[in-house]
N, C-alpha and C positions, 0 to 999 in steps of 0.2 A: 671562495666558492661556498655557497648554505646548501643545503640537501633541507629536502620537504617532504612530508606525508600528503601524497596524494590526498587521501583520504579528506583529511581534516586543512590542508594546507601549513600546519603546523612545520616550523623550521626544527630538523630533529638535530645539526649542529654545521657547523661552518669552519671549512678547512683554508689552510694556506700552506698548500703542497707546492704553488707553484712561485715561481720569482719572480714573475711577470703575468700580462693579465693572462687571463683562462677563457679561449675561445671558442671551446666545441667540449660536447661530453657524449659519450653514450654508455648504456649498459652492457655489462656482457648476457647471455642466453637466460641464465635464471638468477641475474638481476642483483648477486651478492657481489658485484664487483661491478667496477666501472672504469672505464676511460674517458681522462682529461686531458686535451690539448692545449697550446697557448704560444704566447710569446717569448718562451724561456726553449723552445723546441724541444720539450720533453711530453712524451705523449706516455703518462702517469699513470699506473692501473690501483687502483684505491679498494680498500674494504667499506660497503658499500655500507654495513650495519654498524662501525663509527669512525668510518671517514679516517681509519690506519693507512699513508703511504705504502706499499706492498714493495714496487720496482718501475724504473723507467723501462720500458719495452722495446725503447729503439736506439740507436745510437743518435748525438745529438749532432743535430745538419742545420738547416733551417727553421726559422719561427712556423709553427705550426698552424692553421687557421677553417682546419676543418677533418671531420672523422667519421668512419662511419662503419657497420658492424652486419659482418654476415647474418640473415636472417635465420638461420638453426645453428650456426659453431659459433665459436669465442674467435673469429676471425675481424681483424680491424683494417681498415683502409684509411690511412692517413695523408695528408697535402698542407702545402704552404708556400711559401718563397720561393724553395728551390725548385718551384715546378712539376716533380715528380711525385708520381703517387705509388706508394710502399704497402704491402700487404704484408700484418703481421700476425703471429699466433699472440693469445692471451695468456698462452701457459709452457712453460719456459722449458726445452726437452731435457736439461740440463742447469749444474751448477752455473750462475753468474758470474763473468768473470770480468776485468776490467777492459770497455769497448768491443764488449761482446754486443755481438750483434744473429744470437741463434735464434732467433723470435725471428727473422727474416723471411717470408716464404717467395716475396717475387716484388721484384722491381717496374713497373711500368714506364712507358717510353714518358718522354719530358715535355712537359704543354706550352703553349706558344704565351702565359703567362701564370703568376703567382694563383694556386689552386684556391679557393674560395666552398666550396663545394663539391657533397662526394654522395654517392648514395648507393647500395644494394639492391637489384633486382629482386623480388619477392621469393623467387626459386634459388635463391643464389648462384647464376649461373655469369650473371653480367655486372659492372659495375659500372658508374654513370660518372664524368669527373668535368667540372667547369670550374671557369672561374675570371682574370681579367681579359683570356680572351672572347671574345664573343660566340666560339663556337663550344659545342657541347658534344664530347667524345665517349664512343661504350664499348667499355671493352670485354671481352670474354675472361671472367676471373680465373678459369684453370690455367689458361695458357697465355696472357697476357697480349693477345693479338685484340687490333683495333679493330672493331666490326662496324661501324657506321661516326659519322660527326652529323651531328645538327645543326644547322645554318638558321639563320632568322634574325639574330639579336643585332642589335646597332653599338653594342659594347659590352661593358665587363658583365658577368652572370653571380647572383647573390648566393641564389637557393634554388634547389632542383630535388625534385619526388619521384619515385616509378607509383604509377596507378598499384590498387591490390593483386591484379592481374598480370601486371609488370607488360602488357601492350602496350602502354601511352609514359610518357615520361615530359611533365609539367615543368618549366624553367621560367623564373623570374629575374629581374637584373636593374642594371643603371638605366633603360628605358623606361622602366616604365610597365611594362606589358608582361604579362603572362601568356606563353606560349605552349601548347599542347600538340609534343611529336609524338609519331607514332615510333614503336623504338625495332621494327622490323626493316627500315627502310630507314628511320630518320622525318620521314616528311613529316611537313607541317599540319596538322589538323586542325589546328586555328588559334587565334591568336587573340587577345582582350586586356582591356582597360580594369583591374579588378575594383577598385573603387574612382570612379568617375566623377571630376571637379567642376564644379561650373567658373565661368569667368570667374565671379565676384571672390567666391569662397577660394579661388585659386589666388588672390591679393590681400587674401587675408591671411593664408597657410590654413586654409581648410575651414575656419572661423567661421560660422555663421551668428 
């Protein structure tokens, strides 16, 4: 994993926390810590100013392949394999103990495939989770109940946004298309090509 200065793009140094690859990161709230997921199914919480291992945060289940971070707390929302998406704290109430699991705040129900995708509503209110299946679920992050599924996609989903407003909720996937729900209802608001191939350049792989 390299860590960079925004600024300058300069690499400030490069960790190997994890034993397998490293598939998602985010920061915590004011950005001196961070969370690394991957294929070792340790979701890694790091010192962010030189890249110190600190603690694994969850107990270890499935390969991890996506993460994602309450917009005001050190709250984490991770997924992978085992389908389910696990809401954790960043800061531990208690001594570490072996297969501890007090970082735990809520378990969400189990998806109809391997999680790919995870995202925070802007208020923190909702959480957004896709992934091989085609549909895209939101759930209410205090109480874990599902409040709508998004229909549209023709297969697995890659990547998924809430607008700044957290009304619309953007998903991209193995089609192809980018689709914009509204995240009150679900429905679709419309759907698009985001970079458009012509024949030729499509027999090329984009080539002109």
């Amino acid at each position: 994993m390299h860590v960079f200065e925004t600024a300058t793009a300069k690499e400030l140094y490069k960790i190997g926390n994890h034993e397998n690859w490293v598939l998602a990161t985010v920061f915590g709230v004011d950005s001196k810590r961070f969370v690394s997921t991957g294929r070792d199914r340790a979701a890694k919480l790091i010192d962010a100013s030189s890249g110190a291992f600190l603690e694994n945060l969850n107990l270890l289940r499935g390969e991890l392949l996506a993460v994602a971070r309450h917009p005001k707390q050190d709250l984490i929302v991770i997924g992978g394999e085992e389908r389910y998406p696990y809401i954790y704290l960043m800061d531990r109430p208690r001594n570490m103990k072996i297969a501890d699991d007090t970082t735990l705040v809520r378990k969400l129900e189990r998806q109809d495939g391997a999680i790919t995708a995870l995202d925070w509503s802007p208020d923190g209110s909702r959480i957004a989770v896709a992934g091989a299946s085609p549909n895209v679920n939101l759930y209410d992050a205090a109480t874990g109940e599902r409040k709508a599924s998004c229909q549209g996609h023709a297969a697995g989903i890659y990547t998924l946004s809430f607008s700044p407003d957290g009304a619309q909720l953007a998903t991209a996937g193995f089609d192809g298309k980018v689709r914009i729900y509204s995240t009150s209802d679900c429905k679709l608001a419309r759907s698009f090509i985001p970079v458009p191939l012509s024949a030729g350049a499509a027999q090329t792989g984009g080539m002109q």
